[in-house]
Backbone as a chain_set.jsonl record, in Angstrom:
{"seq": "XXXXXXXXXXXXXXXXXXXXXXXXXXXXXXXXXXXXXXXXXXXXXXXXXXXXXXXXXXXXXXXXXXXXXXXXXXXXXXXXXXX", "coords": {"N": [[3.669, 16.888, -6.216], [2.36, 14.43, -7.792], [-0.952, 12.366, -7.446], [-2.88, 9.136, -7.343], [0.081, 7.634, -5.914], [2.331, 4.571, -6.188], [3.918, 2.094, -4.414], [5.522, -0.864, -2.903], [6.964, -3.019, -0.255], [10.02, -4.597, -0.763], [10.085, -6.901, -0.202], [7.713, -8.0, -1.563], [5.325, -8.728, -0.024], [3.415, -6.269, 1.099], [1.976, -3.84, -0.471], [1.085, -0.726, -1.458], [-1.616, 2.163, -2.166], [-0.954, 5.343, -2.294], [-2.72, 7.795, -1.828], [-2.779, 10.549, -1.177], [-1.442, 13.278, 0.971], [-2.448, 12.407, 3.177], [-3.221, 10.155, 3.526], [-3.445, 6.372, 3.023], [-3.772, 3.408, 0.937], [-3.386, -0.083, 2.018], [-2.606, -3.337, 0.561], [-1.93, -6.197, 1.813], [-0.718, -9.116, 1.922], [-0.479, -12.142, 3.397], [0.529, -15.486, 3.854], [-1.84, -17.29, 2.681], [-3.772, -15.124, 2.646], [-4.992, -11.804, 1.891], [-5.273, -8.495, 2.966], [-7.064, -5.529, 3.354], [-5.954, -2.653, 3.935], [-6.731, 0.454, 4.796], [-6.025, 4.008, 5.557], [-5.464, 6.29, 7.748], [-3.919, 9.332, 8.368], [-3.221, 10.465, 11.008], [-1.925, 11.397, 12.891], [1.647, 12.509, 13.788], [3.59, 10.501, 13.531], [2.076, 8.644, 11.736], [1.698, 10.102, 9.621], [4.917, 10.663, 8.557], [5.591, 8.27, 7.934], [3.882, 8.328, 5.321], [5.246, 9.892, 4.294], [7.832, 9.359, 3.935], [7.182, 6.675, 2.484], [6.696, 7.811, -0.1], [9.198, 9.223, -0.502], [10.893, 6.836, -0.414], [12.566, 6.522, 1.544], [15.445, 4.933, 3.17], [15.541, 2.768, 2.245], [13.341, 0.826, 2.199], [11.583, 0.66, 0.643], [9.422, 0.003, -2.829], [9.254, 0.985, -5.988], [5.927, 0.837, -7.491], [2.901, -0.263, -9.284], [-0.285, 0.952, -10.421], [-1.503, -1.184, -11.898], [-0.224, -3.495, -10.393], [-0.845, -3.264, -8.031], [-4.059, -3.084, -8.25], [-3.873, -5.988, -9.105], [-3.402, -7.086, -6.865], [-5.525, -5.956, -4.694], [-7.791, -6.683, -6.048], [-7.613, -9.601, -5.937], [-7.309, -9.878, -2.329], [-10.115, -8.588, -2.907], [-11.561, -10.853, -3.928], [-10.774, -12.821, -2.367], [-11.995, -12.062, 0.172], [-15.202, -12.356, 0.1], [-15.071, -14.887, -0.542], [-14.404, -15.948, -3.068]], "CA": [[3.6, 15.464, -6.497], [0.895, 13.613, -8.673], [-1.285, 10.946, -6.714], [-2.064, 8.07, -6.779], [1.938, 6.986, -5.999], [2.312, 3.043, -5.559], [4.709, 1.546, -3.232], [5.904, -2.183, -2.146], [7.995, -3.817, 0.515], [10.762, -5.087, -1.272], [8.915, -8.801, -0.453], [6.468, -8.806, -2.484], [4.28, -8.904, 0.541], [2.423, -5.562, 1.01], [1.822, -2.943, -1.604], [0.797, 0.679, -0.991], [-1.913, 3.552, -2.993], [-0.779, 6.452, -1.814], [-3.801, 8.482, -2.391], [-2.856, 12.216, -0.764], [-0.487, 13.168, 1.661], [-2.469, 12.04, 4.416], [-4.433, 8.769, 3.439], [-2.84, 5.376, 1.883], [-4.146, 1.957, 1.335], [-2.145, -0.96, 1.924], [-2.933, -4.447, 0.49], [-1.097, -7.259, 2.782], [-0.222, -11.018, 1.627], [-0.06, -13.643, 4.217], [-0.053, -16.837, 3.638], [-2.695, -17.461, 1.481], [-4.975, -14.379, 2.49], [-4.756, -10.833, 1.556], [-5.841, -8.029, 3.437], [-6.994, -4.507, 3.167], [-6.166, -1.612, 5.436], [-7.226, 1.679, 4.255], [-5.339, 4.052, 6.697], [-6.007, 8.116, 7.086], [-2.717, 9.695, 8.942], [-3.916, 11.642, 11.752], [-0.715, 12.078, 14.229], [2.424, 12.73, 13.023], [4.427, 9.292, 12.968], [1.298, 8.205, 10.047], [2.341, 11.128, 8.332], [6.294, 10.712, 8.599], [5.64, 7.079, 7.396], [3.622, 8.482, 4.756], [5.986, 10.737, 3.684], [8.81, 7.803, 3.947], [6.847, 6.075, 1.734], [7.032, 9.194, -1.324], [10.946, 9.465, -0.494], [11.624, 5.862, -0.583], [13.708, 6.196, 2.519], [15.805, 4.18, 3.978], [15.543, 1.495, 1.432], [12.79, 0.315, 2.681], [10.006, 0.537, -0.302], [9.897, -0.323, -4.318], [8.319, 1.608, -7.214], [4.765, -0.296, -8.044], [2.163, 0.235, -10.312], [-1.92, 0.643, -10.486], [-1.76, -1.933, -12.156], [0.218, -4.502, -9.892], [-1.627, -3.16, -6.918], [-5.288, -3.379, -8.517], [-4.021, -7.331, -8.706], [-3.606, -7.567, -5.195], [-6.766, -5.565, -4.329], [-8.722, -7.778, -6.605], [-7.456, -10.932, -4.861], [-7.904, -9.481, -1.166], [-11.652, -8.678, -2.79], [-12.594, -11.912, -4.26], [-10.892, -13.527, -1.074], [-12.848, -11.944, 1.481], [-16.027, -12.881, -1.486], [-14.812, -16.311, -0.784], [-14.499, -17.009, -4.405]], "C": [[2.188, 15.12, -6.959], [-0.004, 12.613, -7.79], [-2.589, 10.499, -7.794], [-0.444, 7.848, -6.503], [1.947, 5.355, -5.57], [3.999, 2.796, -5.168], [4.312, 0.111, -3.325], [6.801, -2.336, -1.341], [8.654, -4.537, -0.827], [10.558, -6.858, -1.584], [8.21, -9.01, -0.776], [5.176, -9.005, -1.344], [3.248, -7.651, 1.114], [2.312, -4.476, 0.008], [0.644, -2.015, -1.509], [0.185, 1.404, -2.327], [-1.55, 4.139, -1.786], [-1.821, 7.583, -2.303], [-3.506, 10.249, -2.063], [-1.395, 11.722, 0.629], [-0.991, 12.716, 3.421], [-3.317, 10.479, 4.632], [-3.661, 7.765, 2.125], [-3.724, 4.167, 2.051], [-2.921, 0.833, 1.334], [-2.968, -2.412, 1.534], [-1.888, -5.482, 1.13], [-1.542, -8.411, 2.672], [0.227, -11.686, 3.166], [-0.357, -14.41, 4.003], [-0.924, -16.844, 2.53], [-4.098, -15.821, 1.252], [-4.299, -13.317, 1.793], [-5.765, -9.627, 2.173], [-5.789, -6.18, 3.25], [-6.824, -3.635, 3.898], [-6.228, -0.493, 4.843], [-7.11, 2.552, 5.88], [-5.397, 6.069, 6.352], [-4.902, 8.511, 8.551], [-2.842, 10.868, 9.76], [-3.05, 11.772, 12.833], [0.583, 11.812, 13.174], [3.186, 11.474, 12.648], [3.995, 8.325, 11.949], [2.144, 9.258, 9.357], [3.983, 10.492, 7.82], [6.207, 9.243, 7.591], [5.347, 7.41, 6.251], [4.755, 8.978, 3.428], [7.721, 9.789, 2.886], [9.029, 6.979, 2.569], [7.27, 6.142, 0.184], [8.363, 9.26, -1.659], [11.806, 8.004, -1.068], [12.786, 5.628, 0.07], [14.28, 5.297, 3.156], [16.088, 2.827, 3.21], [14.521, 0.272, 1.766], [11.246, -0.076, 1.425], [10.553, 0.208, -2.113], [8.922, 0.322, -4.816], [7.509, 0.318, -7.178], [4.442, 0.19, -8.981], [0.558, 0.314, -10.117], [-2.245, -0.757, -10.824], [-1.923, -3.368, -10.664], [-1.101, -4.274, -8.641], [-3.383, -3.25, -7.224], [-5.277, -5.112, -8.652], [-4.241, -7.762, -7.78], [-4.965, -7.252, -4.709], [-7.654, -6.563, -4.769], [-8.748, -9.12, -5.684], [-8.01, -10.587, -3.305], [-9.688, -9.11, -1.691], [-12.299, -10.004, -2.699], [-12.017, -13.261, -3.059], [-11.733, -13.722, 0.246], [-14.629, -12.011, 0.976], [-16.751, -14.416, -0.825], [-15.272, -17.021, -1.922], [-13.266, -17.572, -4.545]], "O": [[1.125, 15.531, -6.492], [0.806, 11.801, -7.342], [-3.107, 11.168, -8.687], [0.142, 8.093, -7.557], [1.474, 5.075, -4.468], [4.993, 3.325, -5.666], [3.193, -0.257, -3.683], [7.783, -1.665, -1.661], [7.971, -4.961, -1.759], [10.737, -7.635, -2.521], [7.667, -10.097, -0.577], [4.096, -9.413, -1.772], [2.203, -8.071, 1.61], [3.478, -4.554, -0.38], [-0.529, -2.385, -1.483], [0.842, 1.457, -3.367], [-1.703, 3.73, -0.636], [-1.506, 8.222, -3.307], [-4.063, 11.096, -2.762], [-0.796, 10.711, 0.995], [-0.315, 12.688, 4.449], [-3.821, 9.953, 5.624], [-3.393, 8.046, 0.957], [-4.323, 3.922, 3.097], [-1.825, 0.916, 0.779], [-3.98, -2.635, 2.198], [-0.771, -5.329, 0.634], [-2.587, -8.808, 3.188], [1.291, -11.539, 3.766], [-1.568, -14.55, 3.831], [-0.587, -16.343, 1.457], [-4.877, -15.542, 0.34], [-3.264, -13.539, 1.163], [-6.968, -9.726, 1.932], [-4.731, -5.584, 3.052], [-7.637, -3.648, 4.822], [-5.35, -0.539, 3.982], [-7.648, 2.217, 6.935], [-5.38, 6.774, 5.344], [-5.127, 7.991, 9.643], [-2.637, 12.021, 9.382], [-3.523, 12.338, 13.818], [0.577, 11.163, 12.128], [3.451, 11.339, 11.453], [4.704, 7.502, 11.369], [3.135, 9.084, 8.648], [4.1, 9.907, 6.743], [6.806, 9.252, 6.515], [6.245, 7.052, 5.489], [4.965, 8.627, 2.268], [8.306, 9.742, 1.804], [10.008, 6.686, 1.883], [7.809, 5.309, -0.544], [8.761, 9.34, -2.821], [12.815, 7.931, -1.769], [13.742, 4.949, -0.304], [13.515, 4.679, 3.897], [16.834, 1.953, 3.651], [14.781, -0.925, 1.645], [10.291, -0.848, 1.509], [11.714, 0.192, -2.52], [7.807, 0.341, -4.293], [7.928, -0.821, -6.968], [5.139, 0.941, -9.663], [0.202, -0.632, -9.415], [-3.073, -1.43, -10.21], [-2.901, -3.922, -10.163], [-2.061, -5.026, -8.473], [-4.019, -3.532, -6.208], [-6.326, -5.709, -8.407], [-5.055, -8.658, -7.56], [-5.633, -8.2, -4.296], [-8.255, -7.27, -3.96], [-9.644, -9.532, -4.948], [-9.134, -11.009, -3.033], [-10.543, -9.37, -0.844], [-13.165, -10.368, -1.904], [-12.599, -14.333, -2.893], [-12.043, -14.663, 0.977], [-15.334, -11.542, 1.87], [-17.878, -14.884, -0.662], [-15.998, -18.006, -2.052], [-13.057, -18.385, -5.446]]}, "num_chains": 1, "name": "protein.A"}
């Protein structure tokens, strides 16, 4: 598999780099903020999630893009900025 891989919740409210098989970022919409969690998969139920993520199991995730997800990032930057 190639990485980056992008990922979303089906709601439009968090959106996943998948950078390696053991380290993702997640950008997360609430409300008006947006927040970053940058997340490194060091027991197995990160991993499994990780892996989840790649599979698109369960019906739980949506194809993204660099793109879409460099929107969100941007916003969560110039939020926490406070521009």
């Amino acid at each position: 598999m190639q990485f980056p891989v992008y990922r979303k919740y089906p709601n439009n409210l968090s959106f996943f780099k998948i950078v390696d098989d053991r380290h993702f970022i997640e950008v997360k919409l609430t409300g008006r903020r947006a927040e970053v969690h940058p997340i490194e998969a060091k027991i197995l139920p990160d991993m499994n999630f990780i892996q989840d993520m790649l599979k698109m199991e369960g019906g739980h995730w949506m194809e993204s893009s660099a793109e879409e997800f460099s929107l969100h990032l941007a916003s969560a930057r110039a939020h926490r900025a406070g521009i």
